[in-house]
DSSP file (Angstrom, degrees, kcal/mol; ACC not computed):
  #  RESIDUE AA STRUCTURE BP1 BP2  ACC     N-H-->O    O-->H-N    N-H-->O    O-->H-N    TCO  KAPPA ALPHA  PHI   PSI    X-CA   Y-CA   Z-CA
    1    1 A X              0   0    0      0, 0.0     4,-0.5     0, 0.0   119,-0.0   0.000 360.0 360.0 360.0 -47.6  -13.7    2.3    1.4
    2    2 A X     >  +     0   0    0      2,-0.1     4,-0.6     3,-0.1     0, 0.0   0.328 360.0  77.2-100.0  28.1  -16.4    4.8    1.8
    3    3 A X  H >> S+     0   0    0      2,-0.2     3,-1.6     3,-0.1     4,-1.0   0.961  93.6  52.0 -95.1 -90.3  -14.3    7.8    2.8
    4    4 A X  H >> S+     0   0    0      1,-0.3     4,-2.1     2,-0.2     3,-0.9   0.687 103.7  53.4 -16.6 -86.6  -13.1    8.5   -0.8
    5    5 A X  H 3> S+     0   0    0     -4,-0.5     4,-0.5     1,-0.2    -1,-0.3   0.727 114.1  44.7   0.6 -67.1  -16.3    8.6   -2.6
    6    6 A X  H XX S+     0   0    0     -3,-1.6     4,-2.9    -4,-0.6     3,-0.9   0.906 111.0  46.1 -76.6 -35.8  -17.6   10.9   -0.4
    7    7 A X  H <<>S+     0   0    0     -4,-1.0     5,-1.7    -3,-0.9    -1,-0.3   0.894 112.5  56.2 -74.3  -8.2  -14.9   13.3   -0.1
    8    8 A X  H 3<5S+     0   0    0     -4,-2.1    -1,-0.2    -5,-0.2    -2,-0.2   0.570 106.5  45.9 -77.8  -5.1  -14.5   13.2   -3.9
    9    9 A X  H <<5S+     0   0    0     -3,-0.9    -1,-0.2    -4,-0.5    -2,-0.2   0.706 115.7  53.3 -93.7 -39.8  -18.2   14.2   -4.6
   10   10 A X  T  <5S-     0   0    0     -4,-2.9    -2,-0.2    -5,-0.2    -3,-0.1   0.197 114.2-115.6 -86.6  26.6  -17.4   17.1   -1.6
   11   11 A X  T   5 +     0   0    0      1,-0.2    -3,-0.2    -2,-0.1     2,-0.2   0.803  63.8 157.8  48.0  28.8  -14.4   18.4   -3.3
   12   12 A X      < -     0   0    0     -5,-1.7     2,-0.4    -6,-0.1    -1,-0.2  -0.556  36.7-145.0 -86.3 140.4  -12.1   17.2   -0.2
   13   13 A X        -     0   0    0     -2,-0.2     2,-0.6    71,-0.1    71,-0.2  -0.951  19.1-169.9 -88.3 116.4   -8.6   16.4   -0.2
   14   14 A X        -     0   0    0     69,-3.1     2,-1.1    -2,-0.4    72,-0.7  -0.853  18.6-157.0-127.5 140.6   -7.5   13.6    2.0
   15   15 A X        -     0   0    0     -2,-0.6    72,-0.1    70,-0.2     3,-0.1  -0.843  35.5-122.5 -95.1 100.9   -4.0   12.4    3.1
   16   16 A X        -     0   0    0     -2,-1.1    72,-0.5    62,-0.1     3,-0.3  -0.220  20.0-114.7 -59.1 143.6   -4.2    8.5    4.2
   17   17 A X  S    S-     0   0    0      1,-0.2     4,-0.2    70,-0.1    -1,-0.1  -0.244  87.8 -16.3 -25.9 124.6   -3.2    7.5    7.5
   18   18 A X    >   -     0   0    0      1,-0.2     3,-0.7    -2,-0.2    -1,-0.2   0.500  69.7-159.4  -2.8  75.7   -0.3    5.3    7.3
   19   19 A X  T 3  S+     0   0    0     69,-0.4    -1,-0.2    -3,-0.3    59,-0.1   0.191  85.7  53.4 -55.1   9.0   -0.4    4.5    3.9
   20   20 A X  T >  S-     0   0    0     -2,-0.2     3,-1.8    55,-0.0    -1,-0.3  -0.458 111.6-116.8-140.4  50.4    1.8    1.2    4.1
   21   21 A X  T <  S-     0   0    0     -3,-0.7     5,-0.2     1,-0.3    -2,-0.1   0.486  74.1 -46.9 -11.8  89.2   -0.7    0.3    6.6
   22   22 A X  T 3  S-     0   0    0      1,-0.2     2,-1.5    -4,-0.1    19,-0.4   0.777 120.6 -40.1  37.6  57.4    2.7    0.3    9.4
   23   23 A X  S X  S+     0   0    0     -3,-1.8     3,-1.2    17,-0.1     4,-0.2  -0.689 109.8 118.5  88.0 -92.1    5.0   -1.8    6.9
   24   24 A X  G >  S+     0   0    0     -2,-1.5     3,-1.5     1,-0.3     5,-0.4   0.060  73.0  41.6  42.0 -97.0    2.7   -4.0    5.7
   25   25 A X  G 3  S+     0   0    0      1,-0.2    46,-0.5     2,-0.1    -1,-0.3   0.337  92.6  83.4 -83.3  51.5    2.7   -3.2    2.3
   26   26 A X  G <  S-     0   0    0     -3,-1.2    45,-0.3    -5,-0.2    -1,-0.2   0.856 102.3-109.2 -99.0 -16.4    6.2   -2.8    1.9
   27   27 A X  S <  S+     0   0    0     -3,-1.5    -2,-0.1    -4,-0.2    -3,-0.1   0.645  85.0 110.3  81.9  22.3    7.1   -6.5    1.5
   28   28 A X        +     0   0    0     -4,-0.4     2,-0.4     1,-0.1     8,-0.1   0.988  60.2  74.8 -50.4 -65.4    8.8   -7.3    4.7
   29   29 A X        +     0   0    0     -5,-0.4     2,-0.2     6,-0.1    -1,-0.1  -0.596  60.0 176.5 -77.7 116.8    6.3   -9.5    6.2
   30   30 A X    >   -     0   0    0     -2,-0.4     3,-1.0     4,-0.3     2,-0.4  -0.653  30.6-100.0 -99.0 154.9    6.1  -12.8    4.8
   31   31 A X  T 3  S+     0   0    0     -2,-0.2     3,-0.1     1,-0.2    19,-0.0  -0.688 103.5   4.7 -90.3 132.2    3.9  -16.0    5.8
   32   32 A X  T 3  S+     0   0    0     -2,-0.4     2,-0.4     1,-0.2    -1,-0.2   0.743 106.0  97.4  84.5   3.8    5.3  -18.2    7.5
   33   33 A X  S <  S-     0   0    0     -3,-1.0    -3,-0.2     1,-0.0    -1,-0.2  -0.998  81.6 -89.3-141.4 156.2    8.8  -16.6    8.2
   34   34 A X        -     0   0    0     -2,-0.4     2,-0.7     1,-0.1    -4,-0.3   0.136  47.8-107.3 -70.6 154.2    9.8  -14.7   11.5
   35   35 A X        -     0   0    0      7,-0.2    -1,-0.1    -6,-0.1     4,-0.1  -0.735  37.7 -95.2 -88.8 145.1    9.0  -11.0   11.4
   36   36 A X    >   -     0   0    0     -2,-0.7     3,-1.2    -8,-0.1     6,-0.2  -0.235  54.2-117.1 -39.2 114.8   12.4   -8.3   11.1
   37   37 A X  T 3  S+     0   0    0      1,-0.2     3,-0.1     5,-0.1    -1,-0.1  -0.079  92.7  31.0 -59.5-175.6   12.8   -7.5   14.8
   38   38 A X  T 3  S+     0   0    0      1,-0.2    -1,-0.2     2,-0.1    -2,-0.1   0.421  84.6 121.5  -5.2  41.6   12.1   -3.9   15.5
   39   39 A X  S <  S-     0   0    0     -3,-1.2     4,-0.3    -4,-0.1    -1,-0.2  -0.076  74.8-106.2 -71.0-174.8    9.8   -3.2   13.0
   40   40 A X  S    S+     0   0    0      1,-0.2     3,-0.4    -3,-0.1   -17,-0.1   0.989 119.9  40.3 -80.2 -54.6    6.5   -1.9   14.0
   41   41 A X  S >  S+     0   0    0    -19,-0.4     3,-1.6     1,-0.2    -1,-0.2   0.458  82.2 114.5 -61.3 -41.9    4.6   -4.7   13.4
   42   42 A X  T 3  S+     0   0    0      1,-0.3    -7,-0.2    -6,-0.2    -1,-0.2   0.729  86.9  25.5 -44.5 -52.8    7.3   -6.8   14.8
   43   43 A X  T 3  S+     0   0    0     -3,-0.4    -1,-0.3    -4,-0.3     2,-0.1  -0.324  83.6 111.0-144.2 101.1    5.1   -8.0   17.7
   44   44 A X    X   +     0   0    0     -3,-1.6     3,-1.2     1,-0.1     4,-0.3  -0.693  31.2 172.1-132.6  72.0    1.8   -7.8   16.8
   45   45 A X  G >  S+     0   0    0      1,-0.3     3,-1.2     2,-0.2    -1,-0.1   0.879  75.6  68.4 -59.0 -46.2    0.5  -11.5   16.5
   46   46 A X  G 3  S+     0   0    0      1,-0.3    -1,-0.3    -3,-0.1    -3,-0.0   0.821  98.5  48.2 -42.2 -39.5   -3.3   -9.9   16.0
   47   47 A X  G <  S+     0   0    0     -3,-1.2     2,-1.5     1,-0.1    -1,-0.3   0.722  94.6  68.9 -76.6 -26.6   -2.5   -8.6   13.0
   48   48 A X    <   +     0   0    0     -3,-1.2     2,-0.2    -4,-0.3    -1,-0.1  -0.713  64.6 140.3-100.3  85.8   -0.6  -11.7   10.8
   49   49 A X  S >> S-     0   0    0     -2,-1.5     4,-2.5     1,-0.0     3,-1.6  -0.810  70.8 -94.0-123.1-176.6   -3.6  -13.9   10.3
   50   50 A X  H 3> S+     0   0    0      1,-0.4     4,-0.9     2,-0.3     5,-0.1   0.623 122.4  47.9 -84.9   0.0   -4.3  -15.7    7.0
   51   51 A X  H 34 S+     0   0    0      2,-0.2    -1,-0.4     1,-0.1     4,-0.1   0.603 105.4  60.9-101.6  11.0   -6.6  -13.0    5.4
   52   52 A X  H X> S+     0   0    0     -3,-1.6     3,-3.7     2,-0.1     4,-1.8   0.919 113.9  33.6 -96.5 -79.0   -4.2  -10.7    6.4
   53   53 A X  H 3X S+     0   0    0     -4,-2.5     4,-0.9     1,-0.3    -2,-0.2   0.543 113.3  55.5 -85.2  -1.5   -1.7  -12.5    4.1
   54   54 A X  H 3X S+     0   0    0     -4,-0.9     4,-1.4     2,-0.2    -1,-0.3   0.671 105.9  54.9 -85.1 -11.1   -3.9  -13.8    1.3
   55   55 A X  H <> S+     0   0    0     -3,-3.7     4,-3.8     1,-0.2    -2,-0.2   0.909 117.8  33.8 -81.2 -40.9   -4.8  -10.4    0.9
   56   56 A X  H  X S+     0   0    0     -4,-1.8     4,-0.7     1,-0.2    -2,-0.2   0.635 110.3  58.6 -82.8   6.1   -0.8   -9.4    0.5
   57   57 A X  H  X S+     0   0    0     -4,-0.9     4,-1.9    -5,-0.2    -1,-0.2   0.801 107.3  49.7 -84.9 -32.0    0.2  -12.2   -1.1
   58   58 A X  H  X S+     0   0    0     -4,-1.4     4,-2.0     2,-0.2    -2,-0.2   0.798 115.6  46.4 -55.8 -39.2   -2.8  -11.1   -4.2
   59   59 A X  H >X S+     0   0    0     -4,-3.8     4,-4.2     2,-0.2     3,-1.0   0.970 109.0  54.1 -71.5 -52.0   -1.3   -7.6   -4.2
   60   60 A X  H 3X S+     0   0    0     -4,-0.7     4,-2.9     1,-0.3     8,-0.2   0.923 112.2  47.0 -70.1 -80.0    2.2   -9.0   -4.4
   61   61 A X  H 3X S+     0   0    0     -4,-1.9     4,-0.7     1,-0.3    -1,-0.3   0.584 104.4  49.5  -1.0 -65.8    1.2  -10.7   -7.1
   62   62 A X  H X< S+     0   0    0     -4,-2.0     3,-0.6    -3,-1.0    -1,-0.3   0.837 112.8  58.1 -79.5 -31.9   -0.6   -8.3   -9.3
   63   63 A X  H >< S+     0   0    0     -4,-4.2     3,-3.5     1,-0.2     4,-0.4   0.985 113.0  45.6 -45.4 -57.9    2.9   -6.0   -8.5
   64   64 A X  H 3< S+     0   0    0     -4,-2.9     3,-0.2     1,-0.3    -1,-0.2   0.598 101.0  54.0 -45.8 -23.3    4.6   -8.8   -9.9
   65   65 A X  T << S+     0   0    0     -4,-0.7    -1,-0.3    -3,-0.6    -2,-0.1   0.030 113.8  49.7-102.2  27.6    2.8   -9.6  -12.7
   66   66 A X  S <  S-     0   0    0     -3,-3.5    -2,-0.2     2,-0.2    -1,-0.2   0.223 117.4-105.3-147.7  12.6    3.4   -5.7  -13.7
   67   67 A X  S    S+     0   0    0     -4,-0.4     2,-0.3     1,-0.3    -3,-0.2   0.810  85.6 124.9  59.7  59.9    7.2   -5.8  -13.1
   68   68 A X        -     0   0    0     -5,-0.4     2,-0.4    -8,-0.2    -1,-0.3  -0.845  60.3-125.4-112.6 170.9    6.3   -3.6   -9.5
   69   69 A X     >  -     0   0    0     -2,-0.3     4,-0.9    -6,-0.1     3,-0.5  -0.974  34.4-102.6-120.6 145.2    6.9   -4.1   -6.4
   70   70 A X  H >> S+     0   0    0     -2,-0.4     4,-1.7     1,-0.2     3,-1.3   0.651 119.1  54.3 -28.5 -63.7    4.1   -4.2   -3.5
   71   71 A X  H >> S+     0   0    0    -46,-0.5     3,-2.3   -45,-0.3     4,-1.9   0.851 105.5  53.5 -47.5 -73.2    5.4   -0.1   -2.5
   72   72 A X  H 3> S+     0   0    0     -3,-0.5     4,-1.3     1,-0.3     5,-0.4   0.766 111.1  41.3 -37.3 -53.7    5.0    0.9   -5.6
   73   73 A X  H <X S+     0   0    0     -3,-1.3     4,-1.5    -4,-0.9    -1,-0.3   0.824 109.3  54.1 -75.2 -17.9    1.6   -0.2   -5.9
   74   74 A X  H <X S+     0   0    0     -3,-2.3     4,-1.5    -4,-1.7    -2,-0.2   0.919 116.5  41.5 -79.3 -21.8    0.3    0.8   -2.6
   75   75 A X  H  X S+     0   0    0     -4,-1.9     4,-0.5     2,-0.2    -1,-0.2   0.674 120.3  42.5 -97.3 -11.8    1.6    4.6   -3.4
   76   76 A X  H >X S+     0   0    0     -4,-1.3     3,-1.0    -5,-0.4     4,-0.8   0.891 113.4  51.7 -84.2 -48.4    0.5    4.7   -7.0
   77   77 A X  H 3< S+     0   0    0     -4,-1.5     3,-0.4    -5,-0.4    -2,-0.2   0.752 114.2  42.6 -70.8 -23.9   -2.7    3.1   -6.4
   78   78 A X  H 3< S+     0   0    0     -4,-1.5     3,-0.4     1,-0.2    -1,-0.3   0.738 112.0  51.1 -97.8   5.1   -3.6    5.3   -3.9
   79   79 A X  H << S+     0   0    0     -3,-1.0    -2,-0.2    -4,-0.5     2,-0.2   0.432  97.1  67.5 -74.0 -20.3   -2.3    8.5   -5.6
   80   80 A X  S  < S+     0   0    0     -4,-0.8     2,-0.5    -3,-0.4    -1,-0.3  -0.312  86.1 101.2 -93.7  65.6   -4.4    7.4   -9.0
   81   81 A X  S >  S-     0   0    0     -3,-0.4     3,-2.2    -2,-0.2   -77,-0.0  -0.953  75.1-142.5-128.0 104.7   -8.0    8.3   -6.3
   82   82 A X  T 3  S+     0   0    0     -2,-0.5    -4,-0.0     1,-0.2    -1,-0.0   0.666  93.3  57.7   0.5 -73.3   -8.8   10.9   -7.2
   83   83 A X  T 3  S+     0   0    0    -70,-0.1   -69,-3.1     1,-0.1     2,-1.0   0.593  84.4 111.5 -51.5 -21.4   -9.9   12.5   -3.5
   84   84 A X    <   +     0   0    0     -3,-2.2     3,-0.2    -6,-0.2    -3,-0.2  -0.440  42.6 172.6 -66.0  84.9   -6.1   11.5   -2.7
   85   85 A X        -     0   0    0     -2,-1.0   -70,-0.2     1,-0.1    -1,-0.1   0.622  64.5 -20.5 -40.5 -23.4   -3.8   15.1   -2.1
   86   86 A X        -     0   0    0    -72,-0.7     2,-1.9    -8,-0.1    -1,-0.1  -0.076  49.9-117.8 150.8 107.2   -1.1   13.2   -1.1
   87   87 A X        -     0   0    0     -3,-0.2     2,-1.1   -12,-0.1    17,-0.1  -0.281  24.8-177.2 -59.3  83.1    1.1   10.5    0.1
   88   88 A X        +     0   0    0     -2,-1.9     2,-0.4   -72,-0.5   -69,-0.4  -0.665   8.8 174.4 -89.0 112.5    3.0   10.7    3.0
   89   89 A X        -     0   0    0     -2,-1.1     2,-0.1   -71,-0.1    11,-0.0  -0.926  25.7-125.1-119.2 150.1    5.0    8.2    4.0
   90   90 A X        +     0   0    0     -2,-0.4     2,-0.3     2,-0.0    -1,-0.0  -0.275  24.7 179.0 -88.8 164.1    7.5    7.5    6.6
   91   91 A X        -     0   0    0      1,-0.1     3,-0.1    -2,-0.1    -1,-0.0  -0.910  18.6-173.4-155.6 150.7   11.1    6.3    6.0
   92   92 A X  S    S+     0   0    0     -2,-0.3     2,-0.4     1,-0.2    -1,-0.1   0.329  79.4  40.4-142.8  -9.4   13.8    5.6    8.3
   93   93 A X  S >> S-     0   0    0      1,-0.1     4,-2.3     0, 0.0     3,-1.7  -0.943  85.3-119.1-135.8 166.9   16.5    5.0    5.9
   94   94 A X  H 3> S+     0   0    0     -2,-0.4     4,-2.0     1,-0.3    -1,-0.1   0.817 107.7  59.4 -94.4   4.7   17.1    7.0    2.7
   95   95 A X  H 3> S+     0   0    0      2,-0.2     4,-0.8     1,-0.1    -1,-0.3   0.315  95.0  66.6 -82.8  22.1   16.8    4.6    0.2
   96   96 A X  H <> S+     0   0    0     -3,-1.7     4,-0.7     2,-0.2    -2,-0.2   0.550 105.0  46.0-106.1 -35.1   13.4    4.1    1.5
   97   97 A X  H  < S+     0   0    0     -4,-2.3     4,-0.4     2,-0.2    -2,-0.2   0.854 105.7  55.0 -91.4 -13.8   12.7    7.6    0.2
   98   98 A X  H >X S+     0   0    0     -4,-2.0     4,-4.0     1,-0.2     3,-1.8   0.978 109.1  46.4 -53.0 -53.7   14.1    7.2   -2.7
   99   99 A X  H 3X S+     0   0    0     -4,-0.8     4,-0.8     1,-0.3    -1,-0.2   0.630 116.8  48.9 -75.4 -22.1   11.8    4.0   -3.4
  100  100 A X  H 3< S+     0   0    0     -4,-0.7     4,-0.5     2,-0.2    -1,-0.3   0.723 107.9  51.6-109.1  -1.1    8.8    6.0   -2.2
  101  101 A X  H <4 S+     0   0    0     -3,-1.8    -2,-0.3    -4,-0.4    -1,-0.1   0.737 114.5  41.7 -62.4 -67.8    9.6    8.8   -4.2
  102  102 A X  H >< S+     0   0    0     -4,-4.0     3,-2.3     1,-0.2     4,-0.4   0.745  95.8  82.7 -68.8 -14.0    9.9    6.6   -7.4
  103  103 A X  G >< S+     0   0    0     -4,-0.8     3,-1.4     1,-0.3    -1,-0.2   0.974  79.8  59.8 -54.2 -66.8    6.9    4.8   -6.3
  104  104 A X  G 3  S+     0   0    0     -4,-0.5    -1,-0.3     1,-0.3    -2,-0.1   0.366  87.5  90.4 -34.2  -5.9    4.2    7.7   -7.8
  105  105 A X  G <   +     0   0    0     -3,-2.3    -1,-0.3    -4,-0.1    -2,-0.2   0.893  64.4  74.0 -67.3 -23.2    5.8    6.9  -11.2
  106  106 A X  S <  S-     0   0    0     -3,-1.4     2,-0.4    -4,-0.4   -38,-0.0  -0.576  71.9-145.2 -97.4 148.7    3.7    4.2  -12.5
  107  107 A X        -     0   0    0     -2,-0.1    -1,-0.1   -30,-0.0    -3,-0.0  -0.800  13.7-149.9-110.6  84.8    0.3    5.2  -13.6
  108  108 A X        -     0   0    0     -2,-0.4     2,-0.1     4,-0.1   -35,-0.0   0.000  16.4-142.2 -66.1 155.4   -2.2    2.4  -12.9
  109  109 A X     >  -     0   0    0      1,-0.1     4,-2.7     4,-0.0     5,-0.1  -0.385  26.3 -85.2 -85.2 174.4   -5.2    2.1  -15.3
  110  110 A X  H  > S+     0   0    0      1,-0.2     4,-0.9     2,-0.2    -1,-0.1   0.797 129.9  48.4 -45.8 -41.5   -8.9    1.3  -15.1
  111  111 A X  H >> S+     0   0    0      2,-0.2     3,-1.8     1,-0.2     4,-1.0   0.984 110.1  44.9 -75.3 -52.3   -8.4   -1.7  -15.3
  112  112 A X  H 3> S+     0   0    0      1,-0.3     4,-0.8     2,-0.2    -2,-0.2   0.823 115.7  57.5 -37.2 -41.5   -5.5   -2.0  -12.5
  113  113 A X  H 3X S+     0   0    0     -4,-2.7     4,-0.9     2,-0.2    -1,-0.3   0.697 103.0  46.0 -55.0 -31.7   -7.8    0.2  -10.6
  114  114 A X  H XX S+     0   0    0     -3,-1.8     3,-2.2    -4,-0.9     4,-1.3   0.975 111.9  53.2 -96.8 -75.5  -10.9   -2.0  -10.7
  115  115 A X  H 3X S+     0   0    0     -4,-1.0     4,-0.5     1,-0.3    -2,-0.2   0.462 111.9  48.5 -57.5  -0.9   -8.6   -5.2   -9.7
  116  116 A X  H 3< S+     0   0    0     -4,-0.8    -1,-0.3    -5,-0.2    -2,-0.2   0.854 107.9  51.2 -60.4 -50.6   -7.2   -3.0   -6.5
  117  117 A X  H X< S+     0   0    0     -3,-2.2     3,-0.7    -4,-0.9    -2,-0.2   0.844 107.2  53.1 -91.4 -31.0  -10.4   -2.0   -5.4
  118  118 A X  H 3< S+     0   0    0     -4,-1.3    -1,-0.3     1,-0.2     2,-0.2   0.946 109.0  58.5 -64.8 -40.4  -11.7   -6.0   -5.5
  119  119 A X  T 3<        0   0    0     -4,-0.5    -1,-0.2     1,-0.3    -2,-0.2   0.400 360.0 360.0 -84.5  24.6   -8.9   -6.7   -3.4
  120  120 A X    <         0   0    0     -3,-0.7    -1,-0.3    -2,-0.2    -2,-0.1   0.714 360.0 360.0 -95.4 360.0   -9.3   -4.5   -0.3
């Protein structure tokens, strides 16, 4: 949250850190339904608590109401940041690189931008 800003006043590039925070936003994990065994995530109880999922159930949401799907926003939205150089994300199958490839098409706006940034 305060990372950007700063490298974006210092003329810094940065490449996030798992940028589908380890599945997450990919739209696997649902509330309330068992997780895909051997995923990353798969057992890691710490992590699926309910702000954990209100937060992806709002993102889900705002994909939806923007005919995206969750990947799409997490790799556009962090691609429109300025400080952002690039999005690397990992894939294990190849339609997974297709879809993260196509993701960087949509160009969110100011406005999309301001309701991302209330939701982190």
């Amino acid at each position: 949250k305060d990372l950007l800003p700063v490298c974006e006043r210092l003329g810094l590039g940065v490449l996030p850190y798992f940028p589908l925070a380890s599945g997450l936003l990919t739209g696997k994990y649902k509330r309330g339904q068992p997780r895909p065994e051997g995923t990353r995530l798969s057992d890691r109880d710490d992590v699926f608590d309910d702000e954990t999922f209100d937060r992806l159930e709002a993102l889900e949401a705002f994909a939806e109401e923007r005919g995206l799907s969750l990947l799409d926003v997490a790799i556009a939205g962090l691609l429109a940041q300025p400080a952002v150089a690039s999005v690397i994300a990992g894939a294990t199958k190849p339609e997974q690189v297709r879809a993260n490839a196509a993701a960087g098409d949509w160009q969110p706006s100011d406005a999309d931008l301001a309701v991302l940034n209330a939701l982190r």
